[in-house]
N, C-alpha and C positions, 0 to 999 in steps of 0.2 A: 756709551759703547760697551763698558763692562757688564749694563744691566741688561741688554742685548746678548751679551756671552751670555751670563748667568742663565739665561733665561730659554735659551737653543743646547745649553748643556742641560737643563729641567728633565725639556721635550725629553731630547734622547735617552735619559735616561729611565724614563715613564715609559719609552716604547720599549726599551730591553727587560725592563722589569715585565711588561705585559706579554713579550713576548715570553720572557723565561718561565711564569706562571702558565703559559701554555704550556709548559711542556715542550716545546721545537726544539731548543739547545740543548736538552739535556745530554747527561753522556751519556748514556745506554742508547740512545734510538738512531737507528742507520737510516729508513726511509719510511715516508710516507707515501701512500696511494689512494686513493689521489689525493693529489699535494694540497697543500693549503692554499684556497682562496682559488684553487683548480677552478677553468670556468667549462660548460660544455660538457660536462663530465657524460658518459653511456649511465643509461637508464639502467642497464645490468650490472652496473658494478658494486663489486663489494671493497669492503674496507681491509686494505693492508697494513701493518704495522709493523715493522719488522725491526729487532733489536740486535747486538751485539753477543746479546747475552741469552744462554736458554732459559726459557719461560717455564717457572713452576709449577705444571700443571694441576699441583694437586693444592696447590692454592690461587686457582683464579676467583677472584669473587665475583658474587652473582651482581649480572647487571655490570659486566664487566665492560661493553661497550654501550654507549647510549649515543643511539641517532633521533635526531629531532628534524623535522621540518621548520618550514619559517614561521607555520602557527603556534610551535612548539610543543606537538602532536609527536610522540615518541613511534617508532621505527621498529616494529618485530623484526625479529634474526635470530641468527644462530651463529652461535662462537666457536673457534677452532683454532689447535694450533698445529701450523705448516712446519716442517724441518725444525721442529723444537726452539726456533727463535724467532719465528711470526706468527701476529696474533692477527686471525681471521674474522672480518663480520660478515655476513652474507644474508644481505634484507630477504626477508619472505617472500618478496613481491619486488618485481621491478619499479622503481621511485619516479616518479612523475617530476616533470619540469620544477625547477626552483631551486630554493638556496635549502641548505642542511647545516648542518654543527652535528660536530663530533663530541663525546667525553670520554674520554679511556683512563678507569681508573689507576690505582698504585699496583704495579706488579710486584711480586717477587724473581727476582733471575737469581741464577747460580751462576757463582763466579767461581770456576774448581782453582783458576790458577794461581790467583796471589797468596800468600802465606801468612801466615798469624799463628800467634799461638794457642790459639782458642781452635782452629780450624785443624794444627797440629794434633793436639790434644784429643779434639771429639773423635777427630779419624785413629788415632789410636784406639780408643776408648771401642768404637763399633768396629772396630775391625775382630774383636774380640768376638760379635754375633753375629755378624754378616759377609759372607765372599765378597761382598760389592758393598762397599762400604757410602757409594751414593745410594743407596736403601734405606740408610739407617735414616730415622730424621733428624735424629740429633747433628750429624756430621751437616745435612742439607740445610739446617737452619744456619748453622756455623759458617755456611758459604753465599749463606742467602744474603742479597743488596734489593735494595725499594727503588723502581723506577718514579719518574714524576708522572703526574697530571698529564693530561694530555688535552689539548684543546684548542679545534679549528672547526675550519669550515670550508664548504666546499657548494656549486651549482652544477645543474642536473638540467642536461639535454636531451629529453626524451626521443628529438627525432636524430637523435646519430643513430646508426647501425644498432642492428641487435644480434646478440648469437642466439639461434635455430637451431642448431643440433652442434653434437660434438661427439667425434668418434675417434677409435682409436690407430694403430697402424697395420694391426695384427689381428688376426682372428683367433689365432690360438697361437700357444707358445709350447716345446719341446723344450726343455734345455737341459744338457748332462751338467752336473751338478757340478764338474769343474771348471765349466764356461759362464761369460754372462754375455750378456744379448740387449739390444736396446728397443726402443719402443718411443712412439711418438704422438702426439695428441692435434687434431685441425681441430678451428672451429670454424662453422660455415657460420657467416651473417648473411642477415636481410636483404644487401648490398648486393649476394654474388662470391662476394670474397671470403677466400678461405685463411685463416692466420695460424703457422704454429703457435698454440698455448703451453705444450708441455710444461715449463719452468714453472705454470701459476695453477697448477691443476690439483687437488688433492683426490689421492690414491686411496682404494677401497680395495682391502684384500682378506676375505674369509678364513685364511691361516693366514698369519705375517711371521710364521713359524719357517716357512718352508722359502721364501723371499726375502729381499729386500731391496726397495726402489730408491734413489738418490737422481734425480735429477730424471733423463729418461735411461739410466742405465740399471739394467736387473743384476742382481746378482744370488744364485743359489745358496741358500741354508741351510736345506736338507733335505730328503728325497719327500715326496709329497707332492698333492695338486692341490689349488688351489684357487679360486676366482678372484676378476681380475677387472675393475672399473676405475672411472676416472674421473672427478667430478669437478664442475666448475661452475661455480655460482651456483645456479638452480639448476643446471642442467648437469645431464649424466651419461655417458657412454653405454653402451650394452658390455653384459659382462659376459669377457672370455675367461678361455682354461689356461691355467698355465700348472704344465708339470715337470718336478726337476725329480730324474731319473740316476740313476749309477749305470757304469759301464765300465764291465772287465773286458778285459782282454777282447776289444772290437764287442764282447755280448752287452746287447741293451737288458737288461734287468726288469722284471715287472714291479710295479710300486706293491712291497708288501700288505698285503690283505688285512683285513680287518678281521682278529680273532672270532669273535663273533659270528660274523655273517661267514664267513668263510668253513665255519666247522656247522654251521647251521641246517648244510647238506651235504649226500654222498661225497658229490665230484666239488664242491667247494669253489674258488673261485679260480678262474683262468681266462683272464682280460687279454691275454693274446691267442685266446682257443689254438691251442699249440699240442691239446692231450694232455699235456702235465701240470697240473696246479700251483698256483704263484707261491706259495711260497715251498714248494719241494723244489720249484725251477731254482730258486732262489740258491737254497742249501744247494744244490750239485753247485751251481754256477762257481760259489763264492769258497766251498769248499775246493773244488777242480785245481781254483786258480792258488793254490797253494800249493800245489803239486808242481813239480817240475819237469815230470814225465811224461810225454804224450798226453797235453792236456787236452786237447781237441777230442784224442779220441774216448779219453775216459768219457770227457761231456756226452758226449754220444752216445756211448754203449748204456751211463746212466740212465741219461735222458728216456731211453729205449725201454730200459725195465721200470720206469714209475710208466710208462704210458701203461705198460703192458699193466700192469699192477692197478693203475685207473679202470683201465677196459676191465679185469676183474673185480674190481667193488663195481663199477656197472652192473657186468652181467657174472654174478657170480657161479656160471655154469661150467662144462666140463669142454665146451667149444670155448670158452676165455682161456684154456692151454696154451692152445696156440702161440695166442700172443707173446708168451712165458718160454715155451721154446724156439721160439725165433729171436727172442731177445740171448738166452743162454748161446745160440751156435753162432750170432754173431760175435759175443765175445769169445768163442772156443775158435773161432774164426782167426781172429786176432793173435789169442793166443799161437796157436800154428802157425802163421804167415809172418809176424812182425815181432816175435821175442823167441826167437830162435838162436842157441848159445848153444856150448859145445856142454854143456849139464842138462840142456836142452830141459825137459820135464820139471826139474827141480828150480828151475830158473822161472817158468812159466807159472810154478803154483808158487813161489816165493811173492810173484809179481801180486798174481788173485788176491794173494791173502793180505797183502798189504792195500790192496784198496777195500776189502771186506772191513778189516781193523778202520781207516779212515773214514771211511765214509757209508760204508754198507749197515752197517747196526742202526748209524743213526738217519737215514735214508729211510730205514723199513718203519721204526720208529716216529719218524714225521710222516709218513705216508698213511699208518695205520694209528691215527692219535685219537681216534671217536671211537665209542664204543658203539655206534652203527657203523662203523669203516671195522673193527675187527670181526665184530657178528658176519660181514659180508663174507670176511677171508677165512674164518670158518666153514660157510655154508660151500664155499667154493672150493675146500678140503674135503669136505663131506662127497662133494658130488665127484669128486676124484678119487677118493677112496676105494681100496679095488680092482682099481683098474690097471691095468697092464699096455704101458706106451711103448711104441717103438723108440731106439735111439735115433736120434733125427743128425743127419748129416747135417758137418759143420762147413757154412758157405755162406759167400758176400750176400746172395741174392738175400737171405732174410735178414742183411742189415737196414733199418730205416734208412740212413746217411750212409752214402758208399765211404768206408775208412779209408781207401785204396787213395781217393783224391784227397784227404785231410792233410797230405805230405809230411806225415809224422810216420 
């Protein structure tokens, strides 16, 4: 009877040993996909691994997974890591019916939490060179723990289902940059049926400056656009826009221009063809909104003299007046009708002169920043030169925006 015990304590202990050199108990690994000894497994699938711990990207070694078939013909792929703490294979090609074996070498993970004095130390030491002292390597090596081996296997059904396309919820995305917004991934099979994937998808974003995705929830990082895919296995979404905007006071904001292309011509760039160029719209906008005084209508009367001032780099002729005095009697408009005080006059040019001082210098200043945008406003002196205008009555009708409904 004893050598009976002896000998069923052996076994057991031969399978935990086999099992422990796989790799399955270890402590860093939370899950397998598909599990070990999985049977039926989708022709489409790829290999998940997913740990406790974030994965050291910048020490994965080559040949980091190895898939084999049953004749022991290794498995092209490509490796990736999801949410920083799953490690992705994903075959080149869909796997044909049969059995496979996995190998997932030793990782490095970072463990930031437990304390040592080696790990105290280093992070002092690079906090001396770096903001972010997970930068430094000395600190990351300091925090670095070795995962085990990894090693199973798994069988392949080629006729389950397959995913056919995979698309996303949204076609395009707006988002003011103090909101987030979410987003959702189907994938159609072969079958008919459609499954949410979201959770197993990896995101492809041309800035990751200006976003950032956590599960399906977006959330804005800074003004900017950027493109917007989703990938799964071998297959891919079409890519949308997603752009995160600012917004003052109810105004939607143009996403700042790109120096370059925008001073490359006269009229520069104006993506909401509104007359005034994105980033002069910008300066009133953001300037305005620090006022406390009739911001609406400054906007306004602003807005009013860079169009007018656009129409004259246009057409730098003696008919671009116009524009110029219609902008001035809407604001002399104003002045008369809505800042009327018993200093009356002195009150009114107190007022002028204080938005001339805020914002008027530096308004003419961004408007006139090319030395083909000041040649124009020359030529368009030149052709006014001489001349003798009437004073033009001060009246709503040549305001672009009636100020009368701005309720300021």
């Amino acid at each position: 009877m004893l050598q009976i015990i002896k000998k069923i304590t052996l076994v057991l202990l031969l399978t935990l040993s086999l099992q422990a050199q796989g790799g399955l108990s270890q402590k860093y690994l939370v899950s397998l996909s598909p599990q070990n000894l999985a049977q039926d497994v989708s022709a489409d699938k790829s290999i998940e691994i997913e740990y406790d711990l974030a994965i050291s990207k910048r020490s994965l070694p080559k040949s980091t997974v190895v898939l084999k078939d049953s004749e022991g013909k290794k498995i092209r792929g490509k490796v990736r890591v999801k949410n920083r703490k799953t490690l992705i294979f994903t075959p080149s090609k869909e796997l044909a019916s049969g059995e496979y074996s996995v190998k997932v070498k030793r990782l490095n993970l970072q463990e930031y939490k437990s304390k040592t004095n080696f790990k105290r130390y280093s992070k002092k030491f690079c906090s001396y060179f770096y903001d972010d002292v997970k930068e430094c390597g000395v600190y990351r090596y300091a925090c670095s723990v070795k995962s085990r081996k990894i090693k199973y296997s798994f069988s392949v059904d080629d006729n389950r289902a397959k995913v056919i396309s995979i698309s996303l919820s949204k076609s395009s995305i707006q988002l003011n940059e103090d909101n987030v917004t979410t987003i959702s991934v189907d994938a159609e099979y072969d079958n008919n049926e459609t499954v949410d994937i979201t959770d197993q998808v990896e995101w492809i974003m041309s800035d990751s400056n200006v976003i950032s995705i956590d599960k399906d929830v977006i959330t804005p990082l800074s003004e900017g656009t950027t493109t917007l895919q989703a990938k799964f296995n071998s297959q891919t979404t079409v890519e949308i826009s997603v752009t995160v905007y600012r917004e003052i006071n109810g105004y939607k904001l143009p996403p700042e221009p790109d120096e370059t292309l925008n001073n490359a011509t006269l009229l520069g760039v104006d993506v909401n063809d509104n007359g005034v160029r994105d980033d002069v719209e910008r300066l009133i906008i953001i300037e305005e909104s620090k006022n406390n005084e009739y911001p609406k209508t400054q906007v306004a009367i602003a807005f009013q003299y860079a169009s007018a001032w656009q129409n004259m780099i246009e057409n730098p002729i003696i008919e671009s007046r116009e524009y110029l005095e219609k902008a001035s009697s809407c604001q002399w408009y104003w002045f008369n009708q809505k800042l009327k005080d018993t200093r009356g006059f002195l009150i009114r040019n107190q007022w002028r002169d204080k938005q001339s001082g805020q914002l008027g210098i530096r308004l003419t200043n961004k408007i006139f920043n090319t030395k083909e945008r000041i040649l124009q406003r020359f030529e368009f002196n030149q052709a006014c030169s001489g001349q003798i205008f009437d004073r033009r009555d001060k009246g709503l009708d040549d305001c672009q925006i009636n100020l009368d409904e701005l309720g300021e």
